[in-house]
C-alpha positions as CSV (number, residue, x, y, z in Angstrom):
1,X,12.8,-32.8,-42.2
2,X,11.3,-29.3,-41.5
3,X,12.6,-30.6,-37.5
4,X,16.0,-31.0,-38.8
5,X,16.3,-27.4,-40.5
6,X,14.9,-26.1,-37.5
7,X,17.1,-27.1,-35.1
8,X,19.9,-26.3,-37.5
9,X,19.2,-22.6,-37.5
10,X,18.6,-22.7,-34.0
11,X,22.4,-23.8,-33.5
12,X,24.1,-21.1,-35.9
13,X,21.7,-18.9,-34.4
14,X,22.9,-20.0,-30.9
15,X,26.9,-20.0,-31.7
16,X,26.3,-16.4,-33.8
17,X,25.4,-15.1,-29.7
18,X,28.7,-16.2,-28.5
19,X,31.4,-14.5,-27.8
20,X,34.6,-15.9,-29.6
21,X,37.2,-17.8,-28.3
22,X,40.4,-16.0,-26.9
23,X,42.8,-18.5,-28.3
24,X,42.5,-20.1,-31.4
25,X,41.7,-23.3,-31.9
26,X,44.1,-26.5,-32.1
27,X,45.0,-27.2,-36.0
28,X,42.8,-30.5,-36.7
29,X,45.3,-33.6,-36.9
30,X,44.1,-36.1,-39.5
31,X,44.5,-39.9,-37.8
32,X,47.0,-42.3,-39.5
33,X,45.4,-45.5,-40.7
34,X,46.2,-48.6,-38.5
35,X,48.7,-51.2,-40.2
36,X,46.1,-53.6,-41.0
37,X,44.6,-50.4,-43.2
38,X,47.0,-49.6,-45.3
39,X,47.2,-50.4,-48.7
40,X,50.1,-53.2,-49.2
41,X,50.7,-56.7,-49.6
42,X,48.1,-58.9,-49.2
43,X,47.6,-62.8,-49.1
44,X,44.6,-63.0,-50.2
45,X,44.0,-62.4,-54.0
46,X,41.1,-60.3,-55.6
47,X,38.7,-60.8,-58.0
48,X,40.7,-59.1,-60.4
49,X,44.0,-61.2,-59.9
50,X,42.2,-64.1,-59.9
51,X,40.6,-63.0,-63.3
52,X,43.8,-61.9,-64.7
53,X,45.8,-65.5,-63.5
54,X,42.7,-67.2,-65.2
55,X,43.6,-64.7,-68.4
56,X,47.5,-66.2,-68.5
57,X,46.6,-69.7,-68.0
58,X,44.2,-69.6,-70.8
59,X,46.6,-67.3,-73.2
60,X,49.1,-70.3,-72.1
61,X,47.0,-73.0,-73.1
62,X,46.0,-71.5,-76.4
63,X,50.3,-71.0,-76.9
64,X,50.8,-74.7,-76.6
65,X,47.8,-75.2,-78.3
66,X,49.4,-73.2,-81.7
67,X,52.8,-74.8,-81.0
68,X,51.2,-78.3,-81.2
69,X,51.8,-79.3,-77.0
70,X,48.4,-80.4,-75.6
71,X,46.8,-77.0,-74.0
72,X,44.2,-78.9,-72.0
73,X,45.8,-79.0,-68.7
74,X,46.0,-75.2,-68.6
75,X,42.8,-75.3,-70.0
76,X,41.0,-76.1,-66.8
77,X,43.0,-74.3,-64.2
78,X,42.0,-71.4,-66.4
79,X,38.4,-72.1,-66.3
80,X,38.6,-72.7,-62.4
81,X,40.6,-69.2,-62.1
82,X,37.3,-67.1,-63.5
83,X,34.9,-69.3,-61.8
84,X,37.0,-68.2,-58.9
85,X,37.3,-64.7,-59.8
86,X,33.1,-64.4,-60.2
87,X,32.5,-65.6,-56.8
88,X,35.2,-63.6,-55.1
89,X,33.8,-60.4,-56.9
90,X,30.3,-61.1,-55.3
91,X,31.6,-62.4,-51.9
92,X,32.9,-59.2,-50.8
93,X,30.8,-57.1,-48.1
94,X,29.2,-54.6,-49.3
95,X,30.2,-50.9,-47.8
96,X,27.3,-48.7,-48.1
97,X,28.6,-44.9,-47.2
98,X,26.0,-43.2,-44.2
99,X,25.2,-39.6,-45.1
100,X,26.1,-37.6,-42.5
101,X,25.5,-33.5,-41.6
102,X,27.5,-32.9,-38.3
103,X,27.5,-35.9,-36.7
104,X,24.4,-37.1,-37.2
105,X,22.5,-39.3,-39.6
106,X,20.8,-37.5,-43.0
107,X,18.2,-40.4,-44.5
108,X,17.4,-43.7,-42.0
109,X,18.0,-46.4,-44.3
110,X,14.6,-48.5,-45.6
111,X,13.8,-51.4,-43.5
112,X,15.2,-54.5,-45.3
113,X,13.0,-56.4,-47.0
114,X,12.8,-60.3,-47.4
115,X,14.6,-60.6,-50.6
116,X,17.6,-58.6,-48.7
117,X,17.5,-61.0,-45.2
118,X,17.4,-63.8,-47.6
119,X,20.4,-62.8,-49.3
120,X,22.0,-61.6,-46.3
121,X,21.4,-65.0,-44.6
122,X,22.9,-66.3,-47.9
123,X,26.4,-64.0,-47.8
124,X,27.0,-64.0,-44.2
125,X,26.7,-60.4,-44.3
């Protein structure tokens, strides 16, 4: 750590010698996201659609339930819906954020430990 602060001092100290530059610098152009990026339609559903489908069916059994209609066959779809929704919630990858100080790499993460390759292995992650 003490490496790191050191050779950050020894940078500023370095660019505080420079001269400046003559012309100033280009403004900094922020990159458009690519198509497949951008927030929009998407095919495939969500946990929380899923959850919320499995919501309607089963307010929608439990309405022809109280109108006297058998419920039952909304009944299951329902129940199918959140068991969907639970493993869609856990399915997704994981995005741990790196730490970064210009350009480079703050804390090296902790090797992973058997429990995590197991459930790597497991997810396909």
């Amino acid at each position: 750590m003490a490496e790191r602060y050191q050779r950050e001092i020894e940078e500023i100290l370095a660019e505080a010698d420079e001269q400046p530059p003559r012309r100033p610098p280009e403004p900094v152009r922020i990159p458009r996201p690519a198509r497949s990026q951008r927030r929009g339609f998407s095919c495939r559903p969500g946990s929380g659609s899923l959850a919320f489908a499995g919501v309607v069916f089963l307010a929608a059994a439990l309405a022809l339930n109280l109108l006297g209609f058998s419920g039952t066959t909304l009944l299951w779809p329902a129940v199918a819906l959140f068991a969907a929704a639970y493993v869609a919630y856990f399915a997704k990858p994981r995005r741990t954020v790196e730490r970064r100080w210009r350009g480079q790499a703050m804390d090296s993460p902790p090797p992973p430990g058997p429990l995590s390759r197991l459930w790597r292995r497991i997810t396909g992650g």
